[in-house]
N, C-alpha and C positions, 0 to 999 in steps of 0.2 A: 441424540437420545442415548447413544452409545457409553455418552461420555457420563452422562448422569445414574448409570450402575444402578437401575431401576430406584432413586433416591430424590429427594427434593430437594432442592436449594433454597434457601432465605438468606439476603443481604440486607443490612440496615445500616445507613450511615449517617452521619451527623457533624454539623460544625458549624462556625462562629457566621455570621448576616443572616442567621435565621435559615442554613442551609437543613435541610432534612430531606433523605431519598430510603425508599421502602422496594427492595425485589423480589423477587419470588420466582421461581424456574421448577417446572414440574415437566412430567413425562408418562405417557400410558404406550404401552405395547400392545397390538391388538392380531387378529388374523389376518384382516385385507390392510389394515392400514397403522401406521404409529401416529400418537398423538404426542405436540408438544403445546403446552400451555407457560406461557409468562403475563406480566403482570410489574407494572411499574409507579411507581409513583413520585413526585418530586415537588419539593417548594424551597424558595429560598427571597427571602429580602432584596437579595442585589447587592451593589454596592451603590446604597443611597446617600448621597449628600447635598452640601451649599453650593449654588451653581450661580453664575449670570447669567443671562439669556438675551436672546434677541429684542425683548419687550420696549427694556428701555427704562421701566420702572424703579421708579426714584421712592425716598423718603420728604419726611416733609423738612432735612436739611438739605436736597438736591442730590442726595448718595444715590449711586447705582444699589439696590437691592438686590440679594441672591436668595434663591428660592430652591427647596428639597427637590431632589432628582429623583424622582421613581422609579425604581428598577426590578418590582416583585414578580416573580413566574413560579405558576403553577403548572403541574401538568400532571397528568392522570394515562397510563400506555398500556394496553392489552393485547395482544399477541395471541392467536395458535396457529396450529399446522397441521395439516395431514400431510402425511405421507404416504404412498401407495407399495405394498407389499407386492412380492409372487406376482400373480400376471397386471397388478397394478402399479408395476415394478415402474417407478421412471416419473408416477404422475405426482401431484403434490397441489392441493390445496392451503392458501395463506389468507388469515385476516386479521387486519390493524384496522385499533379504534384508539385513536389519541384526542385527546383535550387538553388544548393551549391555553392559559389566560397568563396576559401580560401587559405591564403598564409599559410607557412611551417615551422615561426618560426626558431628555430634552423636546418631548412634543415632536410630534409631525412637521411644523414648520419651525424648529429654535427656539418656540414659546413654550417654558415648560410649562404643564397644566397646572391651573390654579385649583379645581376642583378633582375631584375622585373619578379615577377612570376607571373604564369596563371594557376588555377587550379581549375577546375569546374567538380560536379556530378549534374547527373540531372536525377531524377527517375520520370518514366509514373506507379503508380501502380494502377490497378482493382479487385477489392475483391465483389465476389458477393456470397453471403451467406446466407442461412435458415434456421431459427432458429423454432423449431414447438410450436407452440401457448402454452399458461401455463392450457389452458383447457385441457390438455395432464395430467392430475393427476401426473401419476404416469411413463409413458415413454416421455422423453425429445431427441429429433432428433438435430442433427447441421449437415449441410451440409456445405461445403467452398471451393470455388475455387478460385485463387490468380494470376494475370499477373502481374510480372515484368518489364518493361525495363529498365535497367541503362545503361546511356551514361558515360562513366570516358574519360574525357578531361583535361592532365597532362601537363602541361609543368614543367619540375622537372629539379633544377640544382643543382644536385649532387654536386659537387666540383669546387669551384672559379676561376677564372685566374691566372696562376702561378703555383698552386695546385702542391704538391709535387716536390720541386725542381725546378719548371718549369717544369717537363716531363708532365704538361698537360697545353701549355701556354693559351688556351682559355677556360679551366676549361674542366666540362663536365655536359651536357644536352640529357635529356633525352624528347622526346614527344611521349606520350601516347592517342589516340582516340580510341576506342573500346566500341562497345554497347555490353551488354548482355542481357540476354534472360530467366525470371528464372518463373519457374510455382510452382503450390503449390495446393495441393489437401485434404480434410483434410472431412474425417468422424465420427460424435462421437455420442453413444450413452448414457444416464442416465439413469438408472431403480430403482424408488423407492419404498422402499416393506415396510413389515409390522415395526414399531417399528423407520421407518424413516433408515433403514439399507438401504445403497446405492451403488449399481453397475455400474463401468460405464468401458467402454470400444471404443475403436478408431484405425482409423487407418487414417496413413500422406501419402502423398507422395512429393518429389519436384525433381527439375531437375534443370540445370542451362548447359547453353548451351551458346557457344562463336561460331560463325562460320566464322568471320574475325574478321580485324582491317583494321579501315579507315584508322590510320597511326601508324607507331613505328620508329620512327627515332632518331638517335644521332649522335654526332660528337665524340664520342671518343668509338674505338672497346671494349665491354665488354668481350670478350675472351682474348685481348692482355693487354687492358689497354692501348692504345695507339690512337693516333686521326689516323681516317681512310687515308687522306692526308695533305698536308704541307698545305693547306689555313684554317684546321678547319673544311670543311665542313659537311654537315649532308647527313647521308647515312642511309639505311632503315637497320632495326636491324632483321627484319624477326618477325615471329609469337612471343609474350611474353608468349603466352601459349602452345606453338609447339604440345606437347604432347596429349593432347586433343583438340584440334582445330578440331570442327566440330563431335565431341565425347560426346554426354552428359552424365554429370554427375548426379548420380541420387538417392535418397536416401530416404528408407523403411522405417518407424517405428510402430511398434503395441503395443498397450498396454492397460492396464486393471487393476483399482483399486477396491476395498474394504473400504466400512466404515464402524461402525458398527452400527451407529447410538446411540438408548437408547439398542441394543439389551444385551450389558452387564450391563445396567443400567444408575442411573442418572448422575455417579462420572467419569467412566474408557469409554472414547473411542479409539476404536482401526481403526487403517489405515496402508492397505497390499497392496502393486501394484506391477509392475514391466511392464517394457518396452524394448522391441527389436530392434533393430536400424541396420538398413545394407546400406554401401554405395557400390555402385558398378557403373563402368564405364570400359569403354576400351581407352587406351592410345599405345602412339607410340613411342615407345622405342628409345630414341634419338641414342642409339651405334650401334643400328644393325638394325635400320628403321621397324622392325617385330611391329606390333598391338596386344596389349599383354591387356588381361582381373584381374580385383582386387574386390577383395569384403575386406570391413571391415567391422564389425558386432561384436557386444555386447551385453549382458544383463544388463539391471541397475534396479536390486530393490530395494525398500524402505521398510520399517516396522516404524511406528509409534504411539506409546500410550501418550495419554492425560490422567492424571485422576487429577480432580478437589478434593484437598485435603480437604478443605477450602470452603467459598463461596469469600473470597478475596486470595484464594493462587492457583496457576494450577503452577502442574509438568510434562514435557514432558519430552520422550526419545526419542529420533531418529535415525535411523539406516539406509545410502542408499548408493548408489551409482550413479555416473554417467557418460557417455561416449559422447566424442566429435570427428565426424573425423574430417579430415585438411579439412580445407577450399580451395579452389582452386586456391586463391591468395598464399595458403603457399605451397601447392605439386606440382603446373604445371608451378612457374614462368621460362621462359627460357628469353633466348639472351635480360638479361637488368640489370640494375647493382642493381636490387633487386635480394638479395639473392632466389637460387633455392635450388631445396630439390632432395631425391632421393628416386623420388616414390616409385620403387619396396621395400623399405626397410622403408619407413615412416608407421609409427603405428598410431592408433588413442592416444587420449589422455585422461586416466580417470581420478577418484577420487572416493575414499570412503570414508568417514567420519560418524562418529559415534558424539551426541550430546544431551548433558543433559540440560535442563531448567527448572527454577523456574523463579516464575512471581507471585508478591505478590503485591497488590494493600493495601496498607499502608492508605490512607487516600485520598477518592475523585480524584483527580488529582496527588496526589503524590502516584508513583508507582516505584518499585526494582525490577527489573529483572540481572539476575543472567544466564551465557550462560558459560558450558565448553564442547569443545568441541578438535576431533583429527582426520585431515585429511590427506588423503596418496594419493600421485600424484603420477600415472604412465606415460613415454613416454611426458612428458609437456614441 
């Protein structure tokens, strides 16, 4: 707010594939609290052109045919903030409202669409959070708590008219509406002690929750591969998420670092942490309809030493790890011609990776950095 000199800002800009982007940054000063209001907007064509694809689709001389690439995005961004004043020194209110629309390019699966697509995200998010004033010396508090909503509004077409032989003469389409529901909770403390040596520690939590779908409809069965009757029409495909529909999923992390600050001196700093992570939910076993419980859960540590060799040379080592579980779109998709997974047997996905750097500032602006490093993917 500071920087905007009690003044508004407007940016406009413009250029060649149909680009055009509109800004706007405003600012109010108030007694308990400041207000910052933005506002964005953006479209552009892409870069669309002649493409092949995966179809396969010939002329009536046997020529491969190439087909426009769609690549237009819209998007619509609104921002504010509070800020908290005097004794509301520290707290701060935020809310994003974006709207995404955009085509698919080469399609979902390598078929680029033959027809007009429609496909919009559009997320409400609330992030209210408190950060404890810098007159705090020596203990630093963050408080965080996070509302989601995303609407995914698909209209996806899979595969053209004719598609395979003709056994799918009206192609296939797939329409997806479904909001979610995702929270997020987040405690962290900083403690800094003698010699600038610094401790800090935290704990996450999030959830993500589906309890319908406003619509899942297609015209061609994804279990047969077949249009559900002779005219094409569109028939409801059932839950995309069957298995946890109405089941949240929810996920743990704690964890706690190490600095060392000057405490081994002016040359060598050291940094020690590690972090725990567990996902867990209950799901509904699509073979035998039983409500069946999962946890997955990892450690990922790190170790890292700085020591400044030089006043223009620093050597680092690095040593960590790290774990990811599936996302929900990879383990629960059902009844839709995105690939499903099988949960009871799906593992999270880590890495470890070990890595050496030097960083040698040569002269002013001209600097060589030097990075070798060797990573190891599990379950990816």
């Amino acid at each position: 707010l500071a920087d905007l000199k009690g003044k508004s800002e407007v940016l406009v800009r413009a250029g060649d594939y149909g680009y055009a982007n509109f800004d706007v940054l405003t600012g109010v000063e108030g007694k308990h609290f400041n207000t910052l209001i933005s506002f964005s907007t953006f479209h552009t064509k892409g870069n669309e052109y002649l493409s092949y694809d995966n179809s396969g689709r010939k002329d009536s001389l046997g020529n491969l045919l190439k087909f426009k690439v769609g690549n237009k995005r819209t998007s619509q961004y609104f921002w504010t903030k509070l800020e908290g004043k005097n004794k509301l020194n520290g707290v701060s209110l935020n809310y994003h409202f974006q709207s995404l629309k955009f085509q698919t390019g080469h399609g979902f699966a390598g078929f680029i669409p033959d027809i007009g697509e429609y496909n919009s995200i559009t997320r409400n998010l609330f992030v209210l959070k408190y950060v404890s004033p810098t007159s705090s010396r020596h203990l630093k508090q963050e408080y965080v708590l996070k509302y989601n909503f995303t609407l995914l509004d698909w209209n996806i077409r899979f595969f053209p008219n004719g598609a395979f032989g003709n056994s799918l003469p009206a192609g296939a389409t797939e329409i997806i509406k479904t909001p979610i529901h995702e929270g997020f909770a987040l405690t962290q403390w900083t403690y800094i002690c003698e010699n600038n040596v610094t401790l800090l520690g935290g704990l996450e939590q999030s959830v993500t929750y589906i309890d319908r779908e406003i619509e899942h409809t297609g015209n061609i069965n994804p279990a047969t591969f077949t249009p559900f009757d002779p005219q094409n029409g569109f028939h409801d495909l059932g839950s995309i998420i069957e298995p946890v529909k109405k089941h949240p999923i929810n996920n743990t992390g704690i964890y706690g670092e190490f600095s060392s600050g000057k405490l081994l001196g002016n040359k060598l700093t050291a940094t020690a942490g590690a972090r725990y992570d567990i996902q867990y939910y209950h799901y509904k076993d699509l073979a035998t309809q039983e409500v069946r419980s999962r946890n997955l859960a990892a450690w990922s540590p790190q170790i890292a030493l700085v020591y400044n060799l030089q006043e223009n040379l620093v050597l680092k080592a690095v040593y960590g790890s790290a774990f990811r579980a599936p996302a929900y779109t990879e383990a629960f998709v059902t009844n839709s011609f995105f690939p499903s997974a099988d949960i009871g047997n799906l593992k999270p996905e880590n890495i470890t990776t070990i890595e050496l750097l030097a960083a040698w500032t040569i002269y002013k602006n001209i600097k060589w950095r030097t990075t070798l490093f060797h990573s190891k993917f599990n379950n990816k």
